[in-house]
C-alpha positions in Angstrom: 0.1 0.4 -6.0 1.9 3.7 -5.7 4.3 4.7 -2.4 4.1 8.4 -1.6 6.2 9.9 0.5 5.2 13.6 1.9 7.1 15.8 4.0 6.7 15.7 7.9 4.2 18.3 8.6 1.7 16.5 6.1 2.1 13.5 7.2 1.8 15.1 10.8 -1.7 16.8 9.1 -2.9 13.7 7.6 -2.1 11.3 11.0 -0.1 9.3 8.9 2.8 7.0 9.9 6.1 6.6 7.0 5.3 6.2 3.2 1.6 6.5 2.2 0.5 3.3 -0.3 -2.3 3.8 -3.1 -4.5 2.3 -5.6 -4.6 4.7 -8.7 -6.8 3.8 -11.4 -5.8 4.1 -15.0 -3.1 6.1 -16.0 -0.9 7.1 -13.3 -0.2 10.9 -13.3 1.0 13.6 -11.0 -2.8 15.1 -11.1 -4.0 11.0 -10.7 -1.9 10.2 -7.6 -3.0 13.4 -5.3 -6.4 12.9 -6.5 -6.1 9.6 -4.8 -3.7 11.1 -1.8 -6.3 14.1 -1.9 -9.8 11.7 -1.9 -8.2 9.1 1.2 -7.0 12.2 3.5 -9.1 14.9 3.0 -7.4 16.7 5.6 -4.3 17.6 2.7 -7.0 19.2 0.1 -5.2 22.4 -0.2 -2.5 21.8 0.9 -0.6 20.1 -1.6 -2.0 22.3 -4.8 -4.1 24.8 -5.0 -8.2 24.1 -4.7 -9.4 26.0 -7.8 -6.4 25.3 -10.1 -4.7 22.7 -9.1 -2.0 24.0 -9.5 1.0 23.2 -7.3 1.1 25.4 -4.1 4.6 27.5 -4.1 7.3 25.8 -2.2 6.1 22.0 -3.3 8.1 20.1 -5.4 7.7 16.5 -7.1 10.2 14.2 -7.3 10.1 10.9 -9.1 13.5 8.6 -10.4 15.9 10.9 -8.7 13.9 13.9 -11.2 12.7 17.3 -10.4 9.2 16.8 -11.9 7.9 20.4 -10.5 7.1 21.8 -13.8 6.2 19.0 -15.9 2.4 18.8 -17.0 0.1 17.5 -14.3 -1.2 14.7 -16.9 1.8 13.5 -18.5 2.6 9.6 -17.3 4.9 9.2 -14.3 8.1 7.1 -14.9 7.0 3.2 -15.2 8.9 2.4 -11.8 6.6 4.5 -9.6 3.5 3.2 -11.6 4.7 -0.4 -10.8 5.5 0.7 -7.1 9.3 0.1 -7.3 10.0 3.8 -6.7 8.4 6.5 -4.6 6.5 9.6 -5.7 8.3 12.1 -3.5 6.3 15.5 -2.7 8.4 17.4 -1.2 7.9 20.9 1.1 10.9 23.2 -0.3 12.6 25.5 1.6 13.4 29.5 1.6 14.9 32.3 3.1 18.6 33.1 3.5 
């Protein structure tokens, strides 16, 4: 079980209410858990990271244990507390302009 939290406008895309609970099989990565986020609402394919690449759309950020895991590889492990669903996988929508 792994809690995601997005930021309100996906949620407000997605229908969905508070933190968003998942079953990711084997390893859990940052390219595992929005493959499962990405397969159960559809709606977010796009959205979150690019369609072709995968890569993470500008102005997205991951957070995971209180860490910035923006620029980590999409297929190294997540910390074992948000594998075992203790802490949240935080995708967050960044902010810019002055």
């Amino acid at each position: 079980m792994i809690r995601v939290v997005l930021p309100a406008h996906l949620r407000t895309l997605a229908k969905i209410d508070g933190e968003v609970v998942l079953d990711v099989q084997g390893e859990v990565t940052q390219e595992s858990v929005i493959d499962a986020l990405e397969a159960r609402y559809p709606v977010l394919r796009g959205t979150i990271r690019d369609h072709g690449t995968h890569k993470r759309r500008p102005f997205m950020r991951y957070f995971a244990c209180e860490q910035d895991l923006s620029h980590e590889p999409s297929d190294k492990p997540l910390p074992e507390a948000v594998a075992q669903g203790a802490e949240p996988y935080l995708i967050v929508g960044a902010m810019a302009g002055g």
